[in-house]
C-alpha positions in Angstrom: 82.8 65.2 61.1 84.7 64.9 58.4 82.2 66.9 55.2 85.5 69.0 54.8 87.1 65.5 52.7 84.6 65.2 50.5 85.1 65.5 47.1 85.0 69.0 45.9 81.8 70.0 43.6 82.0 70.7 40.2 81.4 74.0 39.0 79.9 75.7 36.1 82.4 74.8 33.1 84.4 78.0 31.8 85.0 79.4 27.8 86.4 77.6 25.2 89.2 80.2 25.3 89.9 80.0 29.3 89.8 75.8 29.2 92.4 76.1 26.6 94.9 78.4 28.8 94.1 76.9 32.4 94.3 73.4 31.3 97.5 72.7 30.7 98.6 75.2 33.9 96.4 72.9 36.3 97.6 69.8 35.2 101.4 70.7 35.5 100.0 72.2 39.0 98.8 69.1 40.1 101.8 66.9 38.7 104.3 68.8 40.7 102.2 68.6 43.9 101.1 65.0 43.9 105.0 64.7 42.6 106.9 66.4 45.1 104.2 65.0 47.8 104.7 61.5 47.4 108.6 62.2 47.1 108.4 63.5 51.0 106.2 60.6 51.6 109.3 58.8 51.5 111.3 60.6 53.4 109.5 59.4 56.5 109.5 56.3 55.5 113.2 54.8 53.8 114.8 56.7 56.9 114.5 53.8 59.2 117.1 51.3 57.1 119.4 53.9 57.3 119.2 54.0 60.8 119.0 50.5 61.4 123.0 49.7 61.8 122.9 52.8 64.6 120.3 51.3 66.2 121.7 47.9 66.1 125.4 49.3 68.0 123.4 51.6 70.3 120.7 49.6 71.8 121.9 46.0 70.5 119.1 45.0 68.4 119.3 42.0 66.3 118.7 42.0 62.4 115.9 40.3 63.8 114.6 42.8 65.5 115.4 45.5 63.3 113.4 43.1 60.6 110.3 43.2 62.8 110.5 46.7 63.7 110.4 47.1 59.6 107.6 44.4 58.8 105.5 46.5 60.8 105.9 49.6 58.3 104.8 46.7 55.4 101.8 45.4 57.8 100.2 48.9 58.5 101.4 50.4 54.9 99.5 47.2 53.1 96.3 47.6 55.1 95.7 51.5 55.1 96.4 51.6 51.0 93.2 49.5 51.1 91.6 50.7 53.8 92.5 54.2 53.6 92.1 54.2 49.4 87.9 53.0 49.5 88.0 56.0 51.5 90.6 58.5 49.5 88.1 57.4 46.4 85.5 59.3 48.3 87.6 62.7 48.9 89.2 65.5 48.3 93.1 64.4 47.7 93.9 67.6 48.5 93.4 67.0 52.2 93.5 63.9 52.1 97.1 63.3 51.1 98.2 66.7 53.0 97.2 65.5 56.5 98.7 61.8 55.3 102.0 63.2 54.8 102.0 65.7 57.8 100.6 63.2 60.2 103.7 60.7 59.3 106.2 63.7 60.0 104.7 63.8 63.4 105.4 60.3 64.1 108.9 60.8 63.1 109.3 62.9 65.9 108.8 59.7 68.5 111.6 58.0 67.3 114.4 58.5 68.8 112.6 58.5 71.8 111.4 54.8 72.0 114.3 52.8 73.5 113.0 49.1 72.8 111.6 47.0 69.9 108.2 46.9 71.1 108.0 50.7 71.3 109.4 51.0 68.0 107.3 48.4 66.5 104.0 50.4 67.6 105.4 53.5 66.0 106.0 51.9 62.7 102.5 50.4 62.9 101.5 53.9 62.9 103.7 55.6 60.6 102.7 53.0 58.2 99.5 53.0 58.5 99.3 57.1 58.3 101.9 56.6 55.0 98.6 54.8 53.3 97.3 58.0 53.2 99.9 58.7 50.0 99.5 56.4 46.6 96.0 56.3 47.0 94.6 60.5 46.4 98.1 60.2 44.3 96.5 57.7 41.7 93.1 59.0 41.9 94.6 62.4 40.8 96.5 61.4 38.1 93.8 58.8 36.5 91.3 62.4 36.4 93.8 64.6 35.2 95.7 62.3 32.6 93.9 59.7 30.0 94.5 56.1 29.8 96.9 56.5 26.3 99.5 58.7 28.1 99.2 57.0 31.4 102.0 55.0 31.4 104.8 57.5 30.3 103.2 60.3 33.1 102.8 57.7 35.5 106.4 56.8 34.2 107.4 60.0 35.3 105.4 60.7 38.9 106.9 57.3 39.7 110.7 58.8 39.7 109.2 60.6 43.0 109.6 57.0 44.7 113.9 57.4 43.9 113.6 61.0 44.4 112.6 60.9 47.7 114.2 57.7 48.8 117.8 58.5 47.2 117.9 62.0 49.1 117.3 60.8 52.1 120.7 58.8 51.9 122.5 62.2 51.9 120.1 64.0 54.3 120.5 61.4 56.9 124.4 61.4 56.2 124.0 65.2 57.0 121.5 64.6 59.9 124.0 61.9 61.9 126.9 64.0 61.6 125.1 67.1 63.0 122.5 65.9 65.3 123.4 62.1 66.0 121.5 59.4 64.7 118.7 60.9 66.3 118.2 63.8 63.5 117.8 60.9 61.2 114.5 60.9 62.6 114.3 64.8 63.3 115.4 66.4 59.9 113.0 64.6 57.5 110.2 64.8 60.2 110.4 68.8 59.9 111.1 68.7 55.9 107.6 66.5 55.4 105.9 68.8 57.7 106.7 71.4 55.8 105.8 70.1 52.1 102.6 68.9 54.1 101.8 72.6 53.4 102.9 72.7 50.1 100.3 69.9 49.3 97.6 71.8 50.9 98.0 74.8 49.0 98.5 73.4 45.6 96.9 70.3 45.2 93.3 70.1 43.2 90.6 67.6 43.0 89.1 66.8 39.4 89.0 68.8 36.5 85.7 69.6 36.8 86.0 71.2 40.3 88.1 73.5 38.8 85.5 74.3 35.8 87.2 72.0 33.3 85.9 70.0 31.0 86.9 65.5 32.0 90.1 64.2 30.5 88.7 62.0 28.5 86.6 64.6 26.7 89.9 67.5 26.7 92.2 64.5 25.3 89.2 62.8 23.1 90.6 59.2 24.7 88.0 57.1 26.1 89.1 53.9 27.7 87.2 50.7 26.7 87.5 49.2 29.9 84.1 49.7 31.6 82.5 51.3 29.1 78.8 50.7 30.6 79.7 53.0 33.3 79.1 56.6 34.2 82.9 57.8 34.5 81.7 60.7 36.2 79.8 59.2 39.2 81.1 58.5 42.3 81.0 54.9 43.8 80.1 53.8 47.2 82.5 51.4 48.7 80.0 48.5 47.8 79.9 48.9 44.3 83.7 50.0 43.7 84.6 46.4 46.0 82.7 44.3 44.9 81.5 45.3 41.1 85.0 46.6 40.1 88.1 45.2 42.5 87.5 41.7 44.0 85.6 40.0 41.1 88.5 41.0 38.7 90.4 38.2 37.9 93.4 40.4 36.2 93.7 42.8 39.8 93.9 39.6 41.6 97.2 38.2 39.3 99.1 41.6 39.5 98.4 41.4 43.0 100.1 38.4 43.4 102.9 39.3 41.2 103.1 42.5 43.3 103.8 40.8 46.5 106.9 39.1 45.4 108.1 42.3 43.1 107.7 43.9 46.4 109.4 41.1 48.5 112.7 41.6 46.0 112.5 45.6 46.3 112.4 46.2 49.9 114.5 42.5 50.4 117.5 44.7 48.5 116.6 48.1 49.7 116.3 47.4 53.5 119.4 45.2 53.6 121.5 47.0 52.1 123.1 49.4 54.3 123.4 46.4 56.7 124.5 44.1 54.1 127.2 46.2 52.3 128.5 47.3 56.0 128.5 43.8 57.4 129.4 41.1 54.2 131.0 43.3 51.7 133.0 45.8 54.3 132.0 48.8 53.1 132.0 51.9 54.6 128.8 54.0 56.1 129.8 56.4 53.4 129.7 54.3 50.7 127.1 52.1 51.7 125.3 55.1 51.6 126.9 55.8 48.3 125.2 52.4 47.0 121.8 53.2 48.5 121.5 56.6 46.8 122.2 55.2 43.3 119.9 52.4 43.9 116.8 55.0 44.1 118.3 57.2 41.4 119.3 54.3 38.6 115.2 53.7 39.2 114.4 57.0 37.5 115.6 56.0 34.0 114.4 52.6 34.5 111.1 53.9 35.4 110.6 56.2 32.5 112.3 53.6 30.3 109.3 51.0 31.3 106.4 53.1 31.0 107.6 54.5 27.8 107.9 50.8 25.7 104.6 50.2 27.7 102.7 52.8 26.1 104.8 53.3 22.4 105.9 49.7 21.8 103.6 47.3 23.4 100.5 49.8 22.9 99.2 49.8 26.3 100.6 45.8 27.2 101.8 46.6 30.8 102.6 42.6 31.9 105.2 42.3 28.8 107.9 44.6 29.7 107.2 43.9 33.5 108.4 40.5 32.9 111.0 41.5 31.1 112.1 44.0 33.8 112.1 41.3 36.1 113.7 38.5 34.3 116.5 40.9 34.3 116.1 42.1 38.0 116.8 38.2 38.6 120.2 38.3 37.1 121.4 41.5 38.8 120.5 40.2 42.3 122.5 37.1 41.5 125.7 39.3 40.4 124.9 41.2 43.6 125.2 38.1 45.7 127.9 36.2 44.0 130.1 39.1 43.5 133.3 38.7 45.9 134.0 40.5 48.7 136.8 43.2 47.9 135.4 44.9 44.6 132.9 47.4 46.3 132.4 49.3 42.8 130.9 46.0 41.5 129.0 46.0 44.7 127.3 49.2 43.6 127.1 49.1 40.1 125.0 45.4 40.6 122.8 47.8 43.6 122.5 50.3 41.0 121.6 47.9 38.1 118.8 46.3 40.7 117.6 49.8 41.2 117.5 50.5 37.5 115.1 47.5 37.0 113.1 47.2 39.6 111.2 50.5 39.7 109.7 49.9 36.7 107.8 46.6 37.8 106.8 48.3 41.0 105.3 50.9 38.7 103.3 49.6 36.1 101.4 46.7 38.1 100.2 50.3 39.9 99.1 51.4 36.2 97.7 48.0 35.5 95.2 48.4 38.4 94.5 52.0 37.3 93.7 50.6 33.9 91.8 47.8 34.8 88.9 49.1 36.9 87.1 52.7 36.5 88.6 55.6 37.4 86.1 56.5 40.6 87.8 52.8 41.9 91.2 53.9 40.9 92.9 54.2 44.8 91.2 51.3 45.9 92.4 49.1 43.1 95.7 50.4 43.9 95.4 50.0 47.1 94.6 46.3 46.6 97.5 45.4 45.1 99.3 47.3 47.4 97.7 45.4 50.3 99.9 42.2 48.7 102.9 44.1 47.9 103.1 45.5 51.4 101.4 42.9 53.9 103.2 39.8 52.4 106.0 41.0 49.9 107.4 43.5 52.5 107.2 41.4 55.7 108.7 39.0 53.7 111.6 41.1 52.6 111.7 41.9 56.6 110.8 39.3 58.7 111.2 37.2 56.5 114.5 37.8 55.3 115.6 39.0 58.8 114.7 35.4 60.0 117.0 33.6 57.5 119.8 35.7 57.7 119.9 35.1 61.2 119.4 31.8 61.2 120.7 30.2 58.2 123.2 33.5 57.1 122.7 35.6 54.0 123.0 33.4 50.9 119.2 32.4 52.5 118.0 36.0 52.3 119.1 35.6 48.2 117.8 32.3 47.9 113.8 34.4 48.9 115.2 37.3 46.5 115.6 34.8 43.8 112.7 32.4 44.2 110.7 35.8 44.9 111.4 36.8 40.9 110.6 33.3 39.5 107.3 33.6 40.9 106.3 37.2 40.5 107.2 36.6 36.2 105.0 33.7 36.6 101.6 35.4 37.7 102.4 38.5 34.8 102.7 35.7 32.4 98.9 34.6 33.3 97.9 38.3 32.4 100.3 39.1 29.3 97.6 40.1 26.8 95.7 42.5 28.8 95.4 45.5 27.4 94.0 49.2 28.7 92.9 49.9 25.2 91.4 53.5 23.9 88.9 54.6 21.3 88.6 57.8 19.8 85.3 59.4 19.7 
């Protein structure tokens, strides 16, 4: 039923002289549609918090509710990027992270539409579960098409697409409400992802040797010492890529951990903020929306900044700067919290500072897993770690957080923010020496 996924053959390899002109082409081919995919991803997905205060005023919904509607985005999203990745490991990305992205925009479309918690709730159990279908044939892509040395600078880079697509959508839904309603806050991305659905389609390739191209390892001469005694080149079943590769690795299972709580402190600022900076500080929709969008854009440098000391200063050492990012995120989000009510440009610039550092985190405990298991297990190591960043660290941030707020007010949402960063350096420490080393052949 579904040959069509499959991963696409490879083909006889082309000259010297060809390799050396398509190579290059394909690879910036692929960046830009795995980049500019994920980026929509979003889209259909960071929508929803900016929403949230309408929905609260026009159907009275409690943070509460508005928490549980959101934990369910966390519950599918952590299941289907390990569910979804054994099975994006075994096909064509090309399809598989088309039909993801267009599937989501679909969902988008319900929305405005459901007119109580529980209906909402079910369609963010499927939207998230059909947004699983993105990191997964992202990372696979980008482990066959760039080698273990550069990794962490291009993943760097492919990782802005995260604040890409979740700062625009601050000024599209800004647009959206004041020409549709609220509703179009659902409406206008839905028809944006459906369209880059197609851009996916038609761009996106599957390895280098599908395309007549020789493996990256061989084009780049960078061979990763991490399993070594295995055939790069030949695809896994779910079996051996489980249990051989993923859940008998002791590192995978730390960063997994850590990930749940850099996750909790992510989405525990990014959900809440709108609603936060509205309700406690007394800002306006404009500039709460203001704050949000320089939260995802502040990421980009921060991004590039992390991946870049991982690769030139700590020579492939991913936990060391990651607990340095989030020592650092720990002191923002306590500026954040303790800055007084009446200085809304410290609001934002401690938002923006948070934004700045916690990107980076979020991003290399996704090359960590890359680098830690072969790349034919890539999505589903990924997808492991994002099981914990999204099933505990994002109900956490929502539920969780939700809960507290209501119950105790907001100084207990920061009190899980804080506590969330203690712990998530304390797992990195336990895997501070590993390193994704390379030989040359």
């Amino acid at each position: 039923m579904f040959d069509f996924m499959k991963p696409a053959p490879h083909i006889p390899r082309l000259p010297a002289e060809e390799i050396d002109k398509k190579y290059p082409k394909s690879r910036l081919q692929v960046f830009c549609s795995v980049y500019f995919g994920y980026a929509a991803y979003y889209l259909t997905r960071s929508n929803f918090p900016l929403a949230a205060p309408h929905l609260i005023k026009h159907f009275g919904f409690s943070t509460a509710d508005v928490g549980n509607v959101r934990a369910a985005l966390g519950l599918a999203y952590g299941l289907s990027k390990f569910v979804m990745a054994t099975w994006s490991d075994r096909s064509n990305p090309r399809y598989f992270m088309s039909i993801g992205l267009l599937l989501s925009a679909i969902v988008n479309f319900f929305f405005p539409v459901a007119g109580s918690v529980a209906a909402m709730w079910v369609l963010m159990f499927i939207n998230g579960w059909f947004q699983g279908m993105g990191w997964p044939p992202a990372g696979r892509t980008m482990t066959h098409w760039f080698s273990v040395s550069e990794r962490g600078t291009k993943m760097g880079i492919w990782n802005t697409a995260h604040n890409i697509g979740g700062g625009l959508i601050a000024p599209i839904c800004i647009w959206a409400l004041g020409t549709y309603g609220w509703q179009g806050m659902f409406y206008v991305p839905g028809v944006i992802c459906a369209l880059l659905s197609l851009y996916v389609f038609l761009t996106l390739k599957d390895t280098p040797q599908s395309e007549g191209l020789p493996s990256i390892e061989e084009y780049k001469n960078d061979y990763p010492v991490v399993a070594t005694n295995v055939n790069p080149e030949k695809e896994l079943t779910v079996k051996e890529i489980l249990f051989n590769y993923v859940l008998n690795n002791k590192y995978v299972w730390l960063i997994a951990f850590a990930n749940a709580f850099v996750y909790c402190v992510r989405y525990g600022v990014l959900d809440w903020s709108p609603t936060y900076l509205m309700q406690v500080k007394q800002l306006s929709v404009k500039s709460s929306g203001i704050g949000y969008f320089l939260f995802e854009y502040a990421g980009i440098p921060g991004t590039l900044l992390c991946g870049w000391l991982s690769d030139k200063v700590f020579k492939g050492r991913r936990s060391p700067v990651t607990f340095i990012f989030m020592a650092l995120t720990l002191v923002s989000v306590f500026l954040y919290w303790k800055n007084p009510v009446g200085n809304p440009m410290l609001d934002i610039i401690a938002l923006s500072s948070i934004g700045f550092l916690i990107y980076g985190p979020v991003m290399l405990i996704g090359v960590s897993a890359l680098d830690m298991v072969p790349k034919k297990a890539a999505g589903t190591a990924a997808g492991f770690t994002g099981l914990f960043g999204y099933l505990f660290g994002t109900v956490g941030a929502s539920s969780g957080i939700g809960y507290a707020v209501k119950s105790f007010g907001w100084d207990a949402g920061f009190y899980i923010l804080i506590a969330s960063c203690i712990i998530a350096m304390l797992f990195l420490a336990m895997t501070w020496n590993f390193k994704a080393t390379s030989e040359k052949a």
